[in-house]
N, C-alpha and C positions, 0 to 999 in steps of 0.2 A: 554378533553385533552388540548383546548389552556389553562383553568384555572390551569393546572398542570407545562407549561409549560411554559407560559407566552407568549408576544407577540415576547419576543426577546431570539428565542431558542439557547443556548449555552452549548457546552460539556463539562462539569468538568472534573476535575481529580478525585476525590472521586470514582464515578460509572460514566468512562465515557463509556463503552461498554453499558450499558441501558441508559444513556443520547443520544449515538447514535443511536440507534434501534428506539429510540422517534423521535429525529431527520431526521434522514432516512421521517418518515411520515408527518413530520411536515412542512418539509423546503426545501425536496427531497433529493436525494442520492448525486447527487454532491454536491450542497453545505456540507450536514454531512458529506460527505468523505475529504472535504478540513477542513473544520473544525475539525476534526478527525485526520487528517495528524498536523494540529499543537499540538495540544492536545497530541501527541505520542513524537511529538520533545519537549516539554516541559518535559514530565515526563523522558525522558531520557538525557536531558540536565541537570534536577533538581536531577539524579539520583534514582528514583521515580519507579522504573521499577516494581512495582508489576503488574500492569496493561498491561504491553507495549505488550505483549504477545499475551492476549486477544484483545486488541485493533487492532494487526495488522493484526488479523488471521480476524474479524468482518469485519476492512476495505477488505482486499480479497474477502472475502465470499462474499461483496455488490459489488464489485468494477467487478465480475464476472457474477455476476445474472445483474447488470446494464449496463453492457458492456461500462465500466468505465477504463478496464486494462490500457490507457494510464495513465490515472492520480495515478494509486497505481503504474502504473510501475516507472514512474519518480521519484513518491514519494519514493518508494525502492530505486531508484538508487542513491538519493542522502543523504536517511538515512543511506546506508549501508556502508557510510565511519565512523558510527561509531562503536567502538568495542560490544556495547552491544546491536546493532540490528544486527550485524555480527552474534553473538552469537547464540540469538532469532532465528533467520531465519535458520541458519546452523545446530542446534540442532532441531528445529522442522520439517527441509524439505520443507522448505517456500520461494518459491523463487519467480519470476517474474512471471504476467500471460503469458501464450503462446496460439498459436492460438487454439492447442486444446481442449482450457478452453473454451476462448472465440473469438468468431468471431471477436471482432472490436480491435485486435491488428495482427501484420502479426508476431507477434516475433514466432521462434519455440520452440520446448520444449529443442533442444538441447543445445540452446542460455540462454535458461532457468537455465537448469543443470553448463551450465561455467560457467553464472552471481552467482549461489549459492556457487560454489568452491572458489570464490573470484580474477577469472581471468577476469577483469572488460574492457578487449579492446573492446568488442561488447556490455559490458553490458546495458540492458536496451534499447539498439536499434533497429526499425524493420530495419532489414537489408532483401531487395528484393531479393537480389542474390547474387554469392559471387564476383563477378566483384563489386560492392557495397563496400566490406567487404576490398576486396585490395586497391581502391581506398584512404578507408580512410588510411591503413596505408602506 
């Protein structure tokens, strides 16, 4: 694997959903999910999006099995200002992790369900309670 991979493991754009999986093993899940979050602002910046789909649904799936949800939720929260991960995420049902996914985020699924609608006042936040939720506005 390191001869496959070399010493300096990097995700392309070509294949980068198996550049990550490699990754994932190589370097650990948070690093390939940071690396992975650029890799996805790249091809959707460069308009490249055959991939973005796949990539985002991969980072989820890790980001959930690694008890990672902070960092893919941020990562969503600040990809989804733009139109074509709006889209992605709206048309496949892909929204923020919530607690019932995984343990190490407090968000719920309802917060979840508004951040996917595109009413972004809570979005992405663990909000404790809703004395929390007033606060901020």
């Amino acid at each position: 694997l390191d001869d496959l991979l070399g010493s300096d493991t990097k995700i392309g754009t070509t294949s980068p959903v198996e550049d990550f999986l490699m990754a994932v093993n190589k370097i650990g899940p948070k690093q390939a999910c940071t690396q992975l979050c650029q890799v996805i602002t790249s091809l959707v910046q460069h308009d490249q999006g055959d991939h973005v789909t796949d990539c985002l649904r991969s980072l989820r799936e890790c980001a959930v099995r690694e008890g990672l949800a902070g960092l893919f939720n941020e990562y969503l929260n600040q990809a989804f200002t733009h139109y074509t991960v709006q889209q992605i995420c709206k048309d496949n049902n892909m929204s923020l992790i919530h607690r019932g996914e995984s343990s190490s985020t407090t968000l719920t699924s309802g917060e979840a369900e508004f951040f996917l609608k595109g009413d972004d006042i809570c979005a992405g936040m663990d909000v404790d309670d809703d004395d929390d939720l007033l606060d901020m506005l």
